[in-house]
PLY file of the C-alpha trace (Angstrom):
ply
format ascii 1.0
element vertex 178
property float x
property float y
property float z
element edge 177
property int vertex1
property int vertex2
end_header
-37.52 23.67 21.45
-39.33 23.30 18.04
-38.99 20.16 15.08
-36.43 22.06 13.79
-34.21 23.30 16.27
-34.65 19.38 17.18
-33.35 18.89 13.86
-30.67 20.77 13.56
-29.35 19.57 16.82
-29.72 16.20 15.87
-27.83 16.56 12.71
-24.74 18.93 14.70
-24.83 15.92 17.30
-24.41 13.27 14.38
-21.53 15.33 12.80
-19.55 15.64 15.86
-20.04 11.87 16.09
-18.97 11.45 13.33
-15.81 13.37 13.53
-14.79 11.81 16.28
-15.01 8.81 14.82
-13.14 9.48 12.18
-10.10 10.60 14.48
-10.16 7.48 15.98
-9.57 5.31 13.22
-6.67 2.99 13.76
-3.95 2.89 11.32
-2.86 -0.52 12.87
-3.19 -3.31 10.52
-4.55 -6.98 11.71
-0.94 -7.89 11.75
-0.45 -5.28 14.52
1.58 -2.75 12.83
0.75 0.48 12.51
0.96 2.10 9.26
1.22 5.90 10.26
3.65 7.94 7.78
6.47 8.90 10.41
9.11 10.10 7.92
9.82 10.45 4.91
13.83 9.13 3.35
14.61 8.99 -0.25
11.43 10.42 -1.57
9.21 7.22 0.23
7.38 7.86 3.07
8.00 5.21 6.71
6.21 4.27 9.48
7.89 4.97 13.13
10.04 1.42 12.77
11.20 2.16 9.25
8.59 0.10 7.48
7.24 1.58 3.52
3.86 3.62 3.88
1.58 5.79 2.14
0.48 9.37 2.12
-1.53 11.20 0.90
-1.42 14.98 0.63
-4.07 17.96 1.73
-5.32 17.75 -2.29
-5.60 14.08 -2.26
-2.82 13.06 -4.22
-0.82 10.07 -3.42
3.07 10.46 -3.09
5.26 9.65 -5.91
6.53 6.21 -4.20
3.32 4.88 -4.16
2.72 5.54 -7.58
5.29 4.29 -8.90
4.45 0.99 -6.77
0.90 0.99 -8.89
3.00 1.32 -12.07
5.89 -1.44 -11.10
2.93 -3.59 -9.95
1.33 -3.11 -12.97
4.07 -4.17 -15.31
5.43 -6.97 -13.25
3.05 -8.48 -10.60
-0.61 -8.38 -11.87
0.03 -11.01 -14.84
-0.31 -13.45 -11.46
-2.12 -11.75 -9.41
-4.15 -9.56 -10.73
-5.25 -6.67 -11.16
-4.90 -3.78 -8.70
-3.83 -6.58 -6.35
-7.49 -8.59 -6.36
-5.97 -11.65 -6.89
-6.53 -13.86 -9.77
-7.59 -17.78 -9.90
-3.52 -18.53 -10.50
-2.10 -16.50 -7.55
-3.71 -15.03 -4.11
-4.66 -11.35 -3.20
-1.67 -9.69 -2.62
-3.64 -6.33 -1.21
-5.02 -9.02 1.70
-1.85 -10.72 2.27
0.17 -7.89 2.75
-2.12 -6.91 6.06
-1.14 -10.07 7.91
1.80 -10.60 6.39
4.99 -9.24 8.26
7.02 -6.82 6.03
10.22 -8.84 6.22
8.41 -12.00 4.81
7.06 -10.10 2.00
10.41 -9.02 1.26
11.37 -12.97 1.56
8.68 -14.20 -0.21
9.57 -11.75 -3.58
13.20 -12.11 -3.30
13.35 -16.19 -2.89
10.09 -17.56 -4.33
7.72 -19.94 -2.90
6.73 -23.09 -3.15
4.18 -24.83 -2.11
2.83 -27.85 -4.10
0.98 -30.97 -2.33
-2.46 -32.87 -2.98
-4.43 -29.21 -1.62
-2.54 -26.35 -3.10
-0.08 -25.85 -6.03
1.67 -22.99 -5.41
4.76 -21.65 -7.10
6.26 -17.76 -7.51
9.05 -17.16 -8.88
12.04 -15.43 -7.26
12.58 -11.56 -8.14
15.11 -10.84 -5.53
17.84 -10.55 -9.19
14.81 -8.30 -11.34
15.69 -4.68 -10.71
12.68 -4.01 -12.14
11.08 -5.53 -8.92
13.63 -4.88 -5.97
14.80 -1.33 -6.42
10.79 -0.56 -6.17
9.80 -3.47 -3.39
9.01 -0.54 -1.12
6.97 0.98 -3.20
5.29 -1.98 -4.40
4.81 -2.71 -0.77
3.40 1.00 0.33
0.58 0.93 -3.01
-0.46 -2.45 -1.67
-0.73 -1.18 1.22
-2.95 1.50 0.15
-4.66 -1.25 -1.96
-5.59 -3.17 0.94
-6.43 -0.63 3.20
-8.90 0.43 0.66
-7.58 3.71 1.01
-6.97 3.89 -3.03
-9.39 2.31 -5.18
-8.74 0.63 -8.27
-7.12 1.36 -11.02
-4.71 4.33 -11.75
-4.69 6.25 -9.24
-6.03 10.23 -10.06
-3.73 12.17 -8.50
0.59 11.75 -7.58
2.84 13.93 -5.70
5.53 14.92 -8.01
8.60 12.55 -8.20
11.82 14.23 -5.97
15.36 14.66 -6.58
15.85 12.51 -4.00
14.06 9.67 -5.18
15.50 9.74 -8.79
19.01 9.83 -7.64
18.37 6.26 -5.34
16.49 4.87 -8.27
19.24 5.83 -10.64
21.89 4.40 -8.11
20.32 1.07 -7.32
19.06 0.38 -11.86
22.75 1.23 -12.52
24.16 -1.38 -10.02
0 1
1 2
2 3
3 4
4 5
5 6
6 7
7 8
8 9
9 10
10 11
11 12
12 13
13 14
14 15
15 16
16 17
17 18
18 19
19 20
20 21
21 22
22 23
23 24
24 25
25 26
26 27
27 28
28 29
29 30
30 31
31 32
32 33
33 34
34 35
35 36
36 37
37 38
38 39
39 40
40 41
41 42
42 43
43 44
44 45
45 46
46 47
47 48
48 49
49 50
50 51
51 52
52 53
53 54
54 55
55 56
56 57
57 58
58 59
59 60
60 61
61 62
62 63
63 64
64 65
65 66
66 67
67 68
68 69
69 70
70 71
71 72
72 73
73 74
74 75
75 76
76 77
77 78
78 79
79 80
80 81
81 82
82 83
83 84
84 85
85 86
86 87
87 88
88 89
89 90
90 91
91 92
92 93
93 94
94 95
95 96
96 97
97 98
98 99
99 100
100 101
101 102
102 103
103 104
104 105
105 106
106 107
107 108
108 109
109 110
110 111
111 112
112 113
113 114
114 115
115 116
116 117
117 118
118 119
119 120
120 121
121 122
122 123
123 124
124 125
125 126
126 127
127 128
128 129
129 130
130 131
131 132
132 133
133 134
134 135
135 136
136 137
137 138
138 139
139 140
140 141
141 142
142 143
143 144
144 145
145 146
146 147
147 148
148 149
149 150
150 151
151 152
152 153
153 154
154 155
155 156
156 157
157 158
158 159
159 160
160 161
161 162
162 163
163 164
164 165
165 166
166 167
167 168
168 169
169 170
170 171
171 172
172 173
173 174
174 175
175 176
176 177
């Protein structure tokens, strides 16, 4: 065997490596749930127990529903916290808390408000549980999060979106005109 048969088998060896590493990346967030696009309902893609996700298709785009999370994030959330979900010196990281935070919490936590205000911390959201604005698109405010803190999209707008289905307009028609 010569320096560059060597080679090249060193290099095939490193590329099945890392292949294989790649198909074992976990999908399971630190909170323990796992993040896997299962189905898809309403033009938003869910994980196998119902909980928003992302995906992203064989060109790289994102779906629609996460989009549209990156736009209603935009206009309503990142005056508090940020940016892209980084955070700001006024309100946490929402991109970090959303990986240990339970789903159902983060629902709680945007509907009701919280408050937390003592001699360390002076915490106070506001409740957007009545802001349709907000809660017909929690899902997909959740799901670009997600994707946020997952650091599978970066910041910013993101380049590419699935197109926006029948399906999903007619829900998002239904719950603005309620």
């Amino acid at each position: 065997m010569n320096a560059t048969t060597s080679l090249a088998a060193l290099a095939f060896a490193v590329l099945l490596a890392g292949q294989a590493a790649a198909q074992s990346e976990t999908t399971t967030l630190p909170n323990g749930m796992d993040i896997t696009p299962d189905y898809q309902e309403y033009g938003r893609w869910y994980n196998a127990e119902g909980i928003p996700t992302y995906k992203f298709d064989d060109e790289g785009a994102i779906d629609f529903a996460t989009f549209n999370g990156y736009r209603r994030y935009s206009a309503e959330c990142h005056v508090c916290h940020g940016p892209d979900g980084e955070g700001s010196t006024y309100a946490p990281a929402l991109k970090e808390s959303v990986l240990r935070m339970d789903y159902y919490d983060f629902q709680q936590v945007v509907a009701s408000g919280k408050q937390e205000v003592n001699t360390a911390q002076n915490q106070v959201m506001p409740a957007f549980g009545t802001n349709k604005n907000v809660w017909c698109y929690i899902d997909d405010i959740y799901a670009y999060l997600l994707a946020r803190g997952t650091d599978d999209l970066p910041r910013g707008r993101p380049a590419k979106k699935g197109p926006k289905s029948d399906e999903f307009r007619e829900q998002e028609d239904s719950c603005m005109s309620m």
